[in-house]
Each structure stands twice: as C-alpha cells, then as structure tokens.
N, CA, C and O of each residue as an XYZ file, in Angstrom:
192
protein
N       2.070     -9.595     -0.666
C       3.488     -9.410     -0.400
C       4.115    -10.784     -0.209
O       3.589    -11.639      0.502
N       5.396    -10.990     -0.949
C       5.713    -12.169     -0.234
C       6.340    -12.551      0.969
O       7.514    -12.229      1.157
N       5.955    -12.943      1.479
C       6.251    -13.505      2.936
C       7.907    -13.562      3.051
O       8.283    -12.975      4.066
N       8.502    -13.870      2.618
C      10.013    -13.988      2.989
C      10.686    -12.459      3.077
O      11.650    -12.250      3.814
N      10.139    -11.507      2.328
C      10.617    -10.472      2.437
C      10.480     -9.988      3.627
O      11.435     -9.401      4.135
N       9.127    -10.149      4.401
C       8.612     -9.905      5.908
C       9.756    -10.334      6.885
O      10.627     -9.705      7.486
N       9.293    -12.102      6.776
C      10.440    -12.400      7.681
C      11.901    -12.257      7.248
O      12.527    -12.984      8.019
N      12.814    -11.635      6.332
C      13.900    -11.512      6.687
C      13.477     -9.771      7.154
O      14.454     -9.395      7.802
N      12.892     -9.112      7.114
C      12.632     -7.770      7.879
C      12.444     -8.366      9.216
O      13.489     -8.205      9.846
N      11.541     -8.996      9.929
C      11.344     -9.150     11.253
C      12.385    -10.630     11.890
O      12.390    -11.176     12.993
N      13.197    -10.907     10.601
C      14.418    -11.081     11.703
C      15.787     -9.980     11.825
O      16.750    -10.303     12.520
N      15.763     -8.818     11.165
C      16.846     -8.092     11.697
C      17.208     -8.310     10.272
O      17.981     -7.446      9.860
N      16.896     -9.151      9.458
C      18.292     -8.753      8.450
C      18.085     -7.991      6.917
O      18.688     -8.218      5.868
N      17.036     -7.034      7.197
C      17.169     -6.290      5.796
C      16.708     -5.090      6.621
O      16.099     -5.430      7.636
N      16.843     -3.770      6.445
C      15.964     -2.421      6.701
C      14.894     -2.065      5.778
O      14.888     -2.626      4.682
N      13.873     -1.107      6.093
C      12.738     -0.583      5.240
C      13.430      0.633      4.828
O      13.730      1.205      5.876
N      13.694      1.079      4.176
C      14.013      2.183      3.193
C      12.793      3.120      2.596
O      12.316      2.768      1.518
N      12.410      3.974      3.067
C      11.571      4.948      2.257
C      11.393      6.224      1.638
O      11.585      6.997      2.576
N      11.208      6.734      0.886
C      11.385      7.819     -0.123
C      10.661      8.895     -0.085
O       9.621      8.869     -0.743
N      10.932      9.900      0.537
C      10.103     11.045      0.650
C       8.745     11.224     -0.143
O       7.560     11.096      0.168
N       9.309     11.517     -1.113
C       8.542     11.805     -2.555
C       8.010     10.505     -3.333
O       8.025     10.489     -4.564
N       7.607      9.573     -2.691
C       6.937      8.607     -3.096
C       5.829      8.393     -2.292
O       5.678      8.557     -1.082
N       4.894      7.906     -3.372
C       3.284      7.650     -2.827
C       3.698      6.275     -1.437
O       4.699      5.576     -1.593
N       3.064      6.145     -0.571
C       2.855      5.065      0.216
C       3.143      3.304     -0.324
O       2.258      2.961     -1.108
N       3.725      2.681     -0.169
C       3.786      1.650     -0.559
C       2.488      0.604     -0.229
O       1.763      0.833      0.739
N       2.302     -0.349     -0.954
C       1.231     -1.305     -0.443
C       1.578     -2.241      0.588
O       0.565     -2.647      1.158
N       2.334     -2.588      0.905
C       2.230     -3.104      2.434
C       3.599     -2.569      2.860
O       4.713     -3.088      2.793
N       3.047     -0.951      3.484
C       4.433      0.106      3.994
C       4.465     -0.548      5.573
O       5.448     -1.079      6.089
N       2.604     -0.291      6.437
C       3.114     -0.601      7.552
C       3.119     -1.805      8.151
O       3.244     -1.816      9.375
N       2.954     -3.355      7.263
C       3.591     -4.523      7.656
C       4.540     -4.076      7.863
O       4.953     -3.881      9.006
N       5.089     -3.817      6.932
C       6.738     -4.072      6.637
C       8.012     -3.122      7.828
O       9.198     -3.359      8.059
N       7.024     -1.966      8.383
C       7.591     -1.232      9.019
C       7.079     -1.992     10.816
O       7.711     -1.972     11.873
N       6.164     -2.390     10.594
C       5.907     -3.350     11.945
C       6.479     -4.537     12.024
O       6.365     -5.137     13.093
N       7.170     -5.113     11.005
C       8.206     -5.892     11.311
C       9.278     -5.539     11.679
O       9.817     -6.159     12.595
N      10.054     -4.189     10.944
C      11.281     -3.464     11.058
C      11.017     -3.452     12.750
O      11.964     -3.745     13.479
N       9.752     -3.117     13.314
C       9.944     -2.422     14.825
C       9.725     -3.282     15.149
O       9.334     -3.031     16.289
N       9.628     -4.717     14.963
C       9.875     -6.017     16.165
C      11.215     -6.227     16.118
O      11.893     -6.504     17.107
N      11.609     -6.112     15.052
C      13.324     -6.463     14.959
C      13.858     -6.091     15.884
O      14.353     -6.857     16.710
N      13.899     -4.328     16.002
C      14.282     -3.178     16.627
C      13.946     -3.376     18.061
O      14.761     -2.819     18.797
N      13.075     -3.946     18.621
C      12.189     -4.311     19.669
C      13.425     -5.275     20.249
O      14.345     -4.985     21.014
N      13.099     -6.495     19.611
C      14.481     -6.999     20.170
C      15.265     -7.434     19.766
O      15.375     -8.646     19.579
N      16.291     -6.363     19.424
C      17.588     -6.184     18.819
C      18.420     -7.581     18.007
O      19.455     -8.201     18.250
N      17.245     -7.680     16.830
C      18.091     -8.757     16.051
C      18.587     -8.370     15.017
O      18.002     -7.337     14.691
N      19.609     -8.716     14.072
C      20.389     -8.938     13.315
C      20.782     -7.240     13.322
O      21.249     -6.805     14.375
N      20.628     -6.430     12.343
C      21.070     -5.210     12.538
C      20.968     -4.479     13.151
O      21.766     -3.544     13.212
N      19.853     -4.607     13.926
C      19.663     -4.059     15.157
C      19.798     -4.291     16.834
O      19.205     -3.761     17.773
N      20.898     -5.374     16.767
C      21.805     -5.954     17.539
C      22.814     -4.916     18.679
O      23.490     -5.410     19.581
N      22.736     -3.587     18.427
C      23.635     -2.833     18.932
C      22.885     -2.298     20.993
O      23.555     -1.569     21.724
C-alpha cells in the first residue's frame, strides 16, 4: 500500500469508504485503523 494514502487517512483528511458487495480489500484493516486513530483524536474531519 502506499504509505501516503495511510497517512493522509490517519491524519483526518480522507475517509475509508466501503462497499457492501465487495470482497475485502487488501489492506481494509490498516486503513480502517488509521480512520480510528483519526477519529480517536478528532483530526481533520473528524474534528467535530
């Protein structure tokens, strides 16, 4: 995966988006364990 995609997820500024009806992505729960540090502490979109 490339790395920048991570860190702009675990700084707040992109969301993970996922699709019912789609197989698992290859790095689903990096990407969603970054989303929940963001979320953790409330950076960029998750600022509220």
């Amino acid at each position: 995966m490339h790395s920048s995609l991570k860190t702009t997820i675990r700084n707040g500024l992109a969301r993970v988006v996922l699709y019912e009806k789609r197989p698992k992505i290859k790095y689903q729960d990096e990407l969603l364990s970054a989303e929940k540090s963001a979320k953790e502490l409330r950076l960029g979109v998750w600022k509220k």
